[in-house]
Biopython code that builds the backbone (N, CA, C, O; Angstrom):
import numpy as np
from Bio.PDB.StructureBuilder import StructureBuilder

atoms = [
    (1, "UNK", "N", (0.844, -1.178, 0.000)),
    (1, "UNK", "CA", (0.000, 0.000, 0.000)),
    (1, "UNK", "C", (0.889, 1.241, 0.000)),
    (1, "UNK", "O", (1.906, 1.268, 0.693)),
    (2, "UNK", "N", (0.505, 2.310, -0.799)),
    (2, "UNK", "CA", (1.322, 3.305, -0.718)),
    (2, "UNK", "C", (1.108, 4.390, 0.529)),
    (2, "UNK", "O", (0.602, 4.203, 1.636)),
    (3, "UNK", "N", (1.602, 5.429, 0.019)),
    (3, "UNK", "CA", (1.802, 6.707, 1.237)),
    (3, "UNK", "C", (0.829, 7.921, 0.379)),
    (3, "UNK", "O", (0.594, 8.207, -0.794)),
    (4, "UNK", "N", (0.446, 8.413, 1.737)),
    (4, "UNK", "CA", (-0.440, 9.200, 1.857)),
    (4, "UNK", "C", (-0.473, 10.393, 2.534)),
    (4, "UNK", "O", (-0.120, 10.107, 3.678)),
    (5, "UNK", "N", (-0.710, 11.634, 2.467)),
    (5, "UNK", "CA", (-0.888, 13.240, 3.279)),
    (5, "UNK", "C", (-1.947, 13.705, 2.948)),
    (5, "UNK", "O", (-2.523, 13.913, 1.880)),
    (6, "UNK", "N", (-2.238, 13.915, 4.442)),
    (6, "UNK", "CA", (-4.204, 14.688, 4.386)),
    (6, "UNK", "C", (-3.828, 15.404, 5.762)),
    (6, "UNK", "O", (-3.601, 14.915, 6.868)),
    (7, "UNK", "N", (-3.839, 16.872, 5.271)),
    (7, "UNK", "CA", (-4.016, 17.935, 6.349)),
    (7, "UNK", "C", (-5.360, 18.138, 7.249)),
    (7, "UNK", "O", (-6.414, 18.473, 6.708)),
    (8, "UNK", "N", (-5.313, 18.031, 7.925)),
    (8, "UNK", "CA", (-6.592, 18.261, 9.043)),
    (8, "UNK", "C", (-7.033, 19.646, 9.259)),
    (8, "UNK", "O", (-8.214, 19.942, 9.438)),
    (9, "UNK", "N", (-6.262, 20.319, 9.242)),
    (9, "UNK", "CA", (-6.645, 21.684, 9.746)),
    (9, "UNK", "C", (-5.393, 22.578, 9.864)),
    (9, "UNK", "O", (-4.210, 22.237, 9.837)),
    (10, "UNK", "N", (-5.904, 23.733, 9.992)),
    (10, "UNK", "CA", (-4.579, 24.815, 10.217)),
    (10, "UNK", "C", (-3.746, 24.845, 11.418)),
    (10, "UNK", "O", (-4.161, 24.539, 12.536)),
    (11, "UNK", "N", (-2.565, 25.223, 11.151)),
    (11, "UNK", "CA", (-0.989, 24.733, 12.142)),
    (11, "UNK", "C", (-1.170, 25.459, 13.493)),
    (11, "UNK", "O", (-0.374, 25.528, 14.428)),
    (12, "UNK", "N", (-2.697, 26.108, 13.344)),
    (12, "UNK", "CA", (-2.872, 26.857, 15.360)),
    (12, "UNK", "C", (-4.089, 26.837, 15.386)),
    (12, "UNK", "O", (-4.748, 27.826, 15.709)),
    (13, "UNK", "N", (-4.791, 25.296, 14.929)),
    (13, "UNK", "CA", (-5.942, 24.949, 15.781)),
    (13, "UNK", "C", (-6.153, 24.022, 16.367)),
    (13, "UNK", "O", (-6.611, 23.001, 15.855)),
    (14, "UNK", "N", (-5.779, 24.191, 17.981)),
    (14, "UNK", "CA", (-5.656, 24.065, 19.330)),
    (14, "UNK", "C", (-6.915, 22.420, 19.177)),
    (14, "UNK", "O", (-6.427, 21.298, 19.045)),
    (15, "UNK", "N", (-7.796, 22.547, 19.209)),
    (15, "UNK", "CA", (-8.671, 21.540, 18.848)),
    (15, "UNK", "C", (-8.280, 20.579, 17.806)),
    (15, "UNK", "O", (-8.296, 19.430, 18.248)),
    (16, "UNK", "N", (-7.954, 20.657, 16.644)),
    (16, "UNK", "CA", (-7.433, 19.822, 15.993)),
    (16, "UNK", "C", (-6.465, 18.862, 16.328)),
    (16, "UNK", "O", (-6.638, 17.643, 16.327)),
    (17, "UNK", "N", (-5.255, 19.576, 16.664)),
    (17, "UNK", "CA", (-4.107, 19.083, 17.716)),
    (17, "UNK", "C", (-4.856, 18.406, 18.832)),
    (17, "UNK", "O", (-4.610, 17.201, 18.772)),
    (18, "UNK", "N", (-5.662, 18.686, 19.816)),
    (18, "UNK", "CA", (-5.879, 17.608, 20.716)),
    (18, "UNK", "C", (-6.846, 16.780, 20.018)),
    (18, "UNK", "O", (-7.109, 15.700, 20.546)),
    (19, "UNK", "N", (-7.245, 16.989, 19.267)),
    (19, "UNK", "CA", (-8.449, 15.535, 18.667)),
    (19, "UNK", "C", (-7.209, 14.199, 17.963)),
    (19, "UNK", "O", (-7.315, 12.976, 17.884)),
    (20, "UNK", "N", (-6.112, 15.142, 17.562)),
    (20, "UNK", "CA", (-4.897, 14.232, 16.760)),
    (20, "UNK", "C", (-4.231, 13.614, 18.107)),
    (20, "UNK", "O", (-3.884, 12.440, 17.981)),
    (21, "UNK", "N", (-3.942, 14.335, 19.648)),
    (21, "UNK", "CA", (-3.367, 13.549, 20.417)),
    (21, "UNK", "C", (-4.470, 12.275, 21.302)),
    (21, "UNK", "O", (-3.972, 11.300, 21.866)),
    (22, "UNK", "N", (-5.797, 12.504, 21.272)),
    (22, "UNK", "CA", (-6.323, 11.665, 21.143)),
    (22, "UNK", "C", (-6.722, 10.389, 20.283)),
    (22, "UNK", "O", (-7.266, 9.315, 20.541)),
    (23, "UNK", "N", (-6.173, 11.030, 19.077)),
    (23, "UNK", "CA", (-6.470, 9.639, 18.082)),
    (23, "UNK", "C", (-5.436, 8.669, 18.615)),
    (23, "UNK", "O", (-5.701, 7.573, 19.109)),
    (24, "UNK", "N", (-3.778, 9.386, 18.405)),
    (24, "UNK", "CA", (-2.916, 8.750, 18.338)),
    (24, "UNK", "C", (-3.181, 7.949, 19.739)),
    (24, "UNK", "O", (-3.575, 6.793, 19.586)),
    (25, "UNK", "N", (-3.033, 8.367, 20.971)),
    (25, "UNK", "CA", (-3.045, 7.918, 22.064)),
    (25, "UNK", "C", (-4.425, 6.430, 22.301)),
    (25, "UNK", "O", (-4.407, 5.461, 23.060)),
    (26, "UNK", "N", (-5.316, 6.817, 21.414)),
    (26, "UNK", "CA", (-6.059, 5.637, 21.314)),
    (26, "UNK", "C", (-5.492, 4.250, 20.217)),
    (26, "UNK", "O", (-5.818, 3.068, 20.329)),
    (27, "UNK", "N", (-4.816, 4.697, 19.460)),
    (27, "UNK", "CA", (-4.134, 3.494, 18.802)),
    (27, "UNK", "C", (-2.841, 3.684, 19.428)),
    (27, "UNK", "O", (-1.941, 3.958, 18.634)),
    (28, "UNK", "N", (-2.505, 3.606, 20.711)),
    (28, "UNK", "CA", (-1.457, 3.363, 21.271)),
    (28, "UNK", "C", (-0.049, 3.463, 20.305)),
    (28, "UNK", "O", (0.824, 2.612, 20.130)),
    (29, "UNK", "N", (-0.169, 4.747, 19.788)),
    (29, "UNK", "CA", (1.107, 5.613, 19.587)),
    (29, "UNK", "C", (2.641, 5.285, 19.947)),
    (29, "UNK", "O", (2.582, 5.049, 21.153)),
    (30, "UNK", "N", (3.589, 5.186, 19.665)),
    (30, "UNK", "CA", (4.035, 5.767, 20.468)),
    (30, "UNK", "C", (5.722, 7.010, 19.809)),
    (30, "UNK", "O", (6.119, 6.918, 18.647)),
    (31, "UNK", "N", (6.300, 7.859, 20.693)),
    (31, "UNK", "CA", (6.996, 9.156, 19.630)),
    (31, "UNK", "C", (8.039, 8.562, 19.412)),
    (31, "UNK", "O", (8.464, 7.745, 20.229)),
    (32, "UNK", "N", (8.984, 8.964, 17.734)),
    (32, "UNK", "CA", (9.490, 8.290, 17.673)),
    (32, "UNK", "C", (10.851, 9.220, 17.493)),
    (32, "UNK", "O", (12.043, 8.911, 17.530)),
    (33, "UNK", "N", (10.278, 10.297, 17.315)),
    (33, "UNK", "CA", (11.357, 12.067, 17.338)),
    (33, "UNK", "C", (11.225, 12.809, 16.680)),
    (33, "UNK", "O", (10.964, 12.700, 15.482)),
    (34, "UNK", "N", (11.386, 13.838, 17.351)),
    (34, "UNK", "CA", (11.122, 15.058, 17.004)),
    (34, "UNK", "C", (11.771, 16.414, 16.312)),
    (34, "UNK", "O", (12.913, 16.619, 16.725)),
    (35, "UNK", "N", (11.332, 17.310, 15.424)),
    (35, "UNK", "CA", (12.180, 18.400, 15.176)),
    (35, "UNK", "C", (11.400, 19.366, 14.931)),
    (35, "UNK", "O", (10.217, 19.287, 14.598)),
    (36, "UNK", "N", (12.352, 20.775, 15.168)),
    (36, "UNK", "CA", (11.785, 21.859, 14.649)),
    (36, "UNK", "C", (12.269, 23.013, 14.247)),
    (36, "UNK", "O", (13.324, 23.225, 14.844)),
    (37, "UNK", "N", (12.008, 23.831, 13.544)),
    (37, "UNK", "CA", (12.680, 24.729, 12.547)),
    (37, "UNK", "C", (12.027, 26.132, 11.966)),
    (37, "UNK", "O", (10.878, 26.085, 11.527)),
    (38, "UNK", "N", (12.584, 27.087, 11.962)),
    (38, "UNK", "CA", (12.269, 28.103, 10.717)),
    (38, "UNK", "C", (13.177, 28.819, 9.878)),
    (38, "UNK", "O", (14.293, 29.232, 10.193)),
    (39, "UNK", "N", (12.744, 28.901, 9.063)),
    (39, "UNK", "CA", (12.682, 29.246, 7.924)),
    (39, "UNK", "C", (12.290, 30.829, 7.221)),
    (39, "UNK", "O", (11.181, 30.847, 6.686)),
    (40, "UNK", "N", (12.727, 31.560, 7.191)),
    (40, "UNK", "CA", (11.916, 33.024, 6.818)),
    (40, "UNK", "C", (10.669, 33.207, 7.665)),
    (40, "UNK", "O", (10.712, 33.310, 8.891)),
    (41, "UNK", "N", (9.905, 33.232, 7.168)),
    (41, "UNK", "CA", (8.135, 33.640, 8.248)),
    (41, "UNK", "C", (7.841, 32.307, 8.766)),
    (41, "UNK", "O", (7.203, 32.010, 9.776)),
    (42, "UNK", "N", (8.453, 31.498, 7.844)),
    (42, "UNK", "CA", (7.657, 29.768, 8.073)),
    (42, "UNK", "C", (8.213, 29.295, 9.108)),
    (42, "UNK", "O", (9.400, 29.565, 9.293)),
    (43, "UNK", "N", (7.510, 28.477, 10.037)),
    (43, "UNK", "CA", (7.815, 27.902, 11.203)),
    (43, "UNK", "C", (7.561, 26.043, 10.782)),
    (43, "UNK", "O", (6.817, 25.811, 9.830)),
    (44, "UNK", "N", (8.097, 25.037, 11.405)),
    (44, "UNK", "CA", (7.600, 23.970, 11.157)),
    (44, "UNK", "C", (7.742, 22.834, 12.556)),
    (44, "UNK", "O", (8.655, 23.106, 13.337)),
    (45, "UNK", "N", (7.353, 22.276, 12.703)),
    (45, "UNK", "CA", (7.297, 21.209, 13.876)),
    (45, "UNK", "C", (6.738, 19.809, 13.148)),
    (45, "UNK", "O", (5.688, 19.444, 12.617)),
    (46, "UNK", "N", (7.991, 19.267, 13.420)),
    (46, "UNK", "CA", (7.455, 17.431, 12.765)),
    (46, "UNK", "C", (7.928, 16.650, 14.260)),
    (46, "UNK", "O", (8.743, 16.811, 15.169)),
    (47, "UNK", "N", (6.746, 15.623, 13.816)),
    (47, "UNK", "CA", (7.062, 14.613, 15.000)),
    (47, "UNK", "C", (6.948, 13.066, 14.145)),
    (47, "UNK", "O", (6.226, 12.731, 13.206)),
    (48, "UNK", "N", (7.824, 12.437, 14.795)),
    (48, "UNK", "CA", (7.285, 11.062, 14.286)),
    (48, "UNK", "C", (6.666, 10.179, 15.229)),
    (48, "UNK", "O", (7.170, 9.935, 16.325)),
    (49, "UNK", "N", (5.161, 9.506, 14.666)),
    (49, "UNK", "CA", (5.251, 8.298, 16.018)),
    (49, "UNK", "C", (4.990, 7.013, 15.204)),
    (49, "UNK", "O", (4.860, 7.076, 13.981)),
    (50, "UNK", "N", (4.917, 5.893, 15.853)),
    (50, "UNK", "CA", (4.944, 4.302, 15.160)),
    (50, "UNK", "C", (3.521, 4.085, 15.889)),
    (50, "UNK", "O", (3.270, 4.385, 17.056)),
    (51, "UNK", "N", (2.523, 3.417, 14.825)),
    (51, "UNK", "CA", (1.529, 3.064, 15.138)),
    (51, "UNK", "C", (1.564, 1.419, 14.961)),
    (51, "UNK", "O", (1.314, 1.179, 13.779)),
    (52, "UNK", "N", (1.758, 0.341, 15.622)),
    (52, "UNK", "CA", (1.807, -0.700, 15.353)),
    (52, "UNK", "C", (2.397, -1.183, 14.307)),
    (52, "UNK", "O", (2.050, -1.843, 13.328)),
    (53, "UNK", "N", (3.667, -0.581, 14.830)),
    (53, "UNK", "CA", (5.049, -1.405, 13.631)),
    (53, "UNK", "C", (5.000, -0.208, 12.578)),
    (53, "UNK", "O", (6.066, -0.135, 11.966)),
    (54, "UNK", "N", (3.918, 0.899, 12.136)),
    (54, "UNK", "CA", (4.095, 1.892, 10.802)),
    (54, "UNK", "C", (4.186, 3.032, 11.199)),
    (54, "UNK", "O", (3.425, 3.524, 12.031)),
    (55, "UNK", "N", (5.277, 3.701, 10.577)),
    (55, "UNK", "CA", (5.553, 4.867, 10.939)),
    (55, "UNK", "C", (4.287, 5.914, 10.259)),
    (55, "UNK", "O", (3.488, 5.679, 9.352)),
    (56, "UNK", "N", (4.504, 7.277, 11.198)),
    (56, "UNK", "CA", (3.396, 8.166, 10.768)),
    (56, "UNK", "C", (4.184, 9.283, 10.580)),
    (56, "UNK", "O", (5.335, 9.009, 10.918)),
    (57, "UNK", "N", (4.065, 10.575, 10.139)),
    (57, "UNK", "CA", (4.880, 11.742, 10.281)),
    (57, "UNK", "C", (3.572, 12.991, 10.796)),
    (57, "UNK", "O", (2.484, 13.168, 10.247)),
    (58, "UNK", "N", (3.952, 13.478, 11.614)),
    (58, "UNK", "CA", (3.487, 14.577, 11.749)),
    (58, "UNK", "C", (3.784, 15.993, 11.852)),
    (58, "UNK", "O", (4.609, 16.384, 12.678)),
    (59, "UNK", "N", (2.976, 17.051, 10.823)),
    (59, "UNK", "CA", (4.138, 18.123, 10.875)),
    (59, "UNK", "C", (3.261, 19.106, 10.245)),
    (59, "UNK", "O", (2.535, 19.113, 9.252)),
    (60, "UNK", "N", (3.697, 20.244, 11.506)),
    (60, "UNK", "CA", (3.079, 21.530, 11.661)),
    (60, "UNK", "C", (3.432, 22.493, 11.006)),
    (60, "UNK", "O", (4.541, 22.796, 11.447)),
    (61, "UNK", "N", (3.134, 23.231, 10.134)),
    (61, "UNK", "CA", (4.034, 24.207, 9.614)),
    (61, "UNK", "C", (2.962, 24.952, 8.759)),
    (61, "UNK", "O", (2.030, 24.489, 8.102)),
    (62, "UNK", "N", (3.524, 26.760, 9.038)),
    (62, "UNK", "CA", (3.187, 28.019, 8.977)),
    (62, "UNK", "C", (2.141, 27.873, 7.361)),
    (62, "UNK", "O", (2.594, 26.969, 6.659)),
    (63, "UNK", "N", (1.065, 28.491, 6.810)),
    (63, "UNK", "CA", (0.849, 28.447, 5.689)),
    (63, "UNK", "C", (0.288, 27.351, 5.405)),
    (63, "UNK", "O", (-0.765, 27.392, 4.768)),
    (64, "UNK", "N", (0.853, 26.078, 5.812)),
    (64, "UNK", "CA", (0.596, 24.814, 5.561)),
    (64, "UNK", "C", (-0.723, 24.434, 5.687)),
    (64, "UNK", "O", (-1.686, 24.496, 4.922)),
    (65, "UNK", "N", (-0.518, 23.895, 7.176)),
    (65, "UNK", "CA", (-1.507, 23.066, 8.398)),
    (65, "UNK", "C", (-0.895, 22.168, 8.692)),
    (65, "UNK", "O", (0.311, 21.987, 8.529)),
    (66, "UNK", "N", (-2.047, 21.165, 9.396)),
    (66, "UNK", "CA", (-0.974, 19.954, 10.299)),
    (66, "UNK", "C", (-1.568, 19.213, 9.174)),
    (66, "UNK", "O", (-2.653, 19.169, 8.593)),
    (67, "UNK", "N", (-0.464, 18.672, 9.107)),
    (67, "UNK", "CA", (-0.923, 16.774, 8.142)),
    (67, "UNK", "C", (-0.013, 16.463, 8.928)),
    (67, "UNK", "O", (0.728, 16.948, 9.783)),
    (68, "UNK", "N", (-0.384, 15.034, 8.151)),
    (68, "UNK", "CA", (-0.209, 13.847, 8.465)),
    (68, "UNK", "C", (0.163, 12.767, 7.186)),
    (68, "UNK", "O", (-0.414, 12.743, 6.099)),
    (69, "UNK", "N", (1.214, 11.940, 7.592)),
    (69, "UNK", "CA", (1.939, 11.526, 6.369)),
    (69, "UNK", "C", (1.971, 9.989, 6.500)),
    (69, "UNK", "O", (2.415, 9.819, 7.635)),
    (70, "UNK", "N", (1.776, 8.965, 6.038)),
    (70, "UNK", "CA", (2.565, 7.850, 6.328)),
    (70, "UNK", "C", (1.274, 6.607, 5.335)),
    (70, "UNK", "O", (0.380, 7.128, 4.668)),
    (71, "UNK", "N", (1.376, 5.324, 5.391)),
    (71, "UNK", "CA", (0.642, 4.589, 5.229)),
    (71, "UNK", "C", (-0.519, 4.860, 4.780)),
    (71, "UNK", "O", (-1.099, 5.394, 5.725)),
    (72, "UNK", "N", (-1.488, 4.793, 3.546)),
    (72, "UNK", "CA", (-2.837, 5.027, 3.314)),
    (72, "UNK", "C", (-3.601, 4.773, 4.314)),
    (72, "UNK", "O", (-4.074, 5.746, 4.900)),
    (73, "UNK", "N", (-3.882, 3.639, 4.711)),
    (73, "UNK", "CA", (-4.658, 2.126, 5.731)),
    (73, "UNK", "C", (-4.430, 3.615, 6.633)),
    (73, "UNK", "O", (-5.164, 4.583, 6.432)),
    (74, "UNK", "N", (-3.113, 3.641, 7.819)),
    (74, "UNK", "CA", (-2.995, 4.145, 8.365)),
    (74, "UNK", "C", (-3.352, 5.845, 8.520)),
    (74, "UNK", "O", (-3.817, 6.377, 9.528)),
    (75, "UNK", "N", (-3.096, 6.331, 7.590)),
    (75, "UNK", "CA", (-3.612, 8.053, 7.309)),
    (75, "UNK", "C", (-5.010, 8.044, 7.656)),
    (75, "UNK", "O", (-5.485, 8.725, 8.565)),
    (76, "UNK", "N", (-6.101, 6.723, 6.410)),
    (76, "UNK", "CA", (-7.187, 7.226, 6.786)),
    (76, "UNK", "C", (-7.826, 6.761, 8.413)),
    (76, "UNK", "O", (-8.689, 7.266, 9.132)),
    (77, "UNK", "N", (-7.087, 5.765, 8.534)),
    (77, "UNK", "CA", (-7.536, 5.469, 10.257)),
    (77, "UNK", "C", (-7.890, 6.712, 10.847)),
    (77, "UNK", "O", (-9.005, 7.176, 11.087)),
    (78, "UNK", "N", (-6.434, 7.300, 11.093)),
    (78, "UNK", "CA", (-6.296, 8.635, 12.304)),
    (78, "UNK", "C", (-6.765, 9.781, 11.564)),
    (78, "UNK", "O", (-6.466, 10.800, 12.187)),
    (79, "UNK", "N", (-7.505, 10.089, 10.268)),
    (79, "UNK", "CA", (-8.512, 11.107, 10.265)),
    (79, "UNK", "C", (-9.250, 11.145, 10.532)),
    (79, "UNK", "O", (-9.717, 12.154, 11.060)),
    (80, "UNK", "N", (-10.147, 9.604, 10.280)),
    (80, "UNK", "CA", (-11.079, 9.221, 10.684)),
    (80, "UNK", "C", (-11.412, 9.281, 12.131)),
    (80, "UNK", "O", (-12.619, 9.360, 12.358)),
    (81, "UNK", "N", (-10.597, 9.261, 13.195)),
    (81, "UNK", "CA", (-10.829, 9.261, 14.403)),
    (81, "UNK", "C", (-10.517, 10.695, 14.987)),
    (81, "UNK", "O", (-10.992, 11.109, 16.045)),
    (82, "UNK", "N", (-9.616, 11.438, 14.124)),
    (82, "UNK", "CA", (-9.570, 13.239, 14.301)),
    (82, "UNK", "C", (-10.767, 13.723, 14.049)),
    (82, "UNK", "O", (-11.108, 14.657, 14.775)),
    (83, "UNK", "N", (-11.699, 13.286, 13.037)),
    (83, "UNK", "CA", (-13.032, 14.125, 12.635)),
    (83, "UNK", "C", (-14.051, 13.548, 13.401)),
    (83, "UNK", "O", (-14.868, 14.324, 13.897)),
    (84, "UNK", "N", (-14.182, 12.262, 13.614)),
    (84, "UNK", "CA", (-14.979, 11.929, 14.679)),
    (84, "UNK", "C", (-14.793, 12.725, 16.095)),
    (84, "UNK", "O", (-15.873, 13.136, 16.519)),
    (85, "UNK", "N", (-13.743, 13.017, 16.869)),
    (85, "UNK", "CA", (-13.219, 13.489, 17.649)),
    (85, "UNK", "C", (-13.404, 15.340, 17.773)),
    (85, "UNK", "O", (-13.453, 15.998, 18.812)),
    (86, "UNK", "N", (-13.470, 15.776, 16.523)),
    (86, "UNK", "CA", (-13.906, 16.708, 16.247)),
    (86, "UNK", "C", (-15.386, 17.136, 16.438)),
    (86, "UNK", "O", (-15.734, 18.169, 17.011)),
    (87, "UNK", "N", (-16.260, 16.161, 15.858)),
    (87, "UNK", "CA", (-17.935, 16.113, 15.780)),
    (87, "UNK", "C", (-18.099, 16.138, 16.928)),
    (87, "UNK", "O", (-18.807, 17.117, 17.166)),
    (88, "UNK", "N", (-17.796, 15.496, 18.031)),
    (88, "UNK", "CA", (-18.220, 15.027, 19.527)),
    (88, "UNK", "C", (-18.209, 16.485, 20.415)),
    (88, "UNK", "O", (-19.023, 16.765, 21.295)),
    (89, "UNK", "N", (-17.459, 17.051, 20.113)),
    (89, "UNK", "CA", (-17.266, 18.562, 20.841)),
    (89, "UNK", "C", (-18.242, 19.480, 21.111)),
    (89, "UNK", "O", (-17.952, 20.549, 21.650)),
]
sb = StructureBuilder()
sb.init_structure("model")
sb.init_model(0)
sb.init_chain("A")
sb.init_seg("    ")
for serial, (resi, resn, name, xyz) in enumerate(atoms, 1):
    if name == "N":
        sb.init_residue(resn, " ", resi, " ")
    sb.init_atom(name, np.array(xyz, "f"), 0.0, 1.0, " ", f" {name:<3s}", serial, name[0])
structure = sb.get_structure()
């Protein structure tokens, strides 16, 4: 299966970010490291975590939004549980 990126939302919404540390934390996550950087105006924050053996990328950055990178299977899992997570609010 190939690789996949689907942004959730913009890189400073506070809600998004915790609906994403809830996804991850429900498929028992865990981090795998971290970086961060800028660039002219652009700011960026990537994290990696392993979701049952597959890596994920996550990464914040200015202009952008947060996506999310890794595994199809896997991408659409943890949107799926970010937008659910989202609705419930």
């Amino acid at each position: 299966m190939g690789k996949k990126s689907v942004t959730l939302g913009s890189e400073y919404d506070d809600a998004t970010f915790e609906a994403l540390r809830l996804a991850l934390a429900s498929l028992n996550a865990t981090r795998a490291g971290t970086s961060w950087g800028v660039g002219g105006s652009q700011e960026i924050g990537t994290f990696e975590v392993v979701v049952g053996g597959s890596p994920l990328t996550v990464e914040s950055e200015t202009y952008i939004g947060l996506t999310i990178t890794g595994e199809e299977e896997l991408v659409d899992t943890v949107t799926a549980l970010v937008r659910e997570k989202l609705r419930s609010k």
